[in-house]
N, C-alpha and C positions, 0 to 999 in steps of 0.2 A: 129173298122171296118170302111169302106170309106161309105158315102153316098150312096145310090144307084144310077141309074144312070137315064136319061130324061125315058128310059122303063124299071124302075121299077128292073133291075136285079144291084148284086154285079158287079164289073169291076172285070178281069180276073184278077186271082191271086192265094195267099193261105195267108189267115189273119189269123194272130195269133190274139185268142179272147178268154177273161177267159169262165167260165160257166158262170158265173151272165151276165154276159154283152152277151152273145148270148142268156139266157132265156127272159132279160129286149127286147131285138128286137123281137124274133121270137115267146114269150110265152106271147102274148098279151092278149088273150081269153081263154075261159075253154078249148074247143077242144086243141086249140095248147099245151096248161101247159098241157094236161092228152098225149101229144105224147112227148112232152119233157121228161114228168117222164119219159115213155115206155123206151124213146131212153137212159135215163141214168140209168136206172135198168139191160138194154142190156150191155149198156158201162160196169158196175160193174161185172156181169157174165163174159163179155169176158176178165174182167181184171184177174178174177178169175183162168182163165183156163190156163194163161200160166204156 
């Protein structure tokens, strides 16, 4: 993933980024790691369903 940018946001785009490398950015703190799990419990059910 790029840097973010002087405010703070990603630059327009779509990055390809494994799982470990977007939990190590965005799963800094307990809160964020207990929405990451959420969001990949979600991801495994919706993989389920097709």
């Amino acid at each position: 993933m790029p840097p973010f940018t002087d405010r703070g946001y990603l630059p327009p785009g779509i990055w390809d980024v494994s799982w470990v490398d977007f939990w190590e950015r965005y799963g800094y703190n307990s809160r964020r790691a207990n929405l990451l799990s959420g969001l990949m419990f979600a991801l495994k059910l919706l993989d389920r369903s097709q």
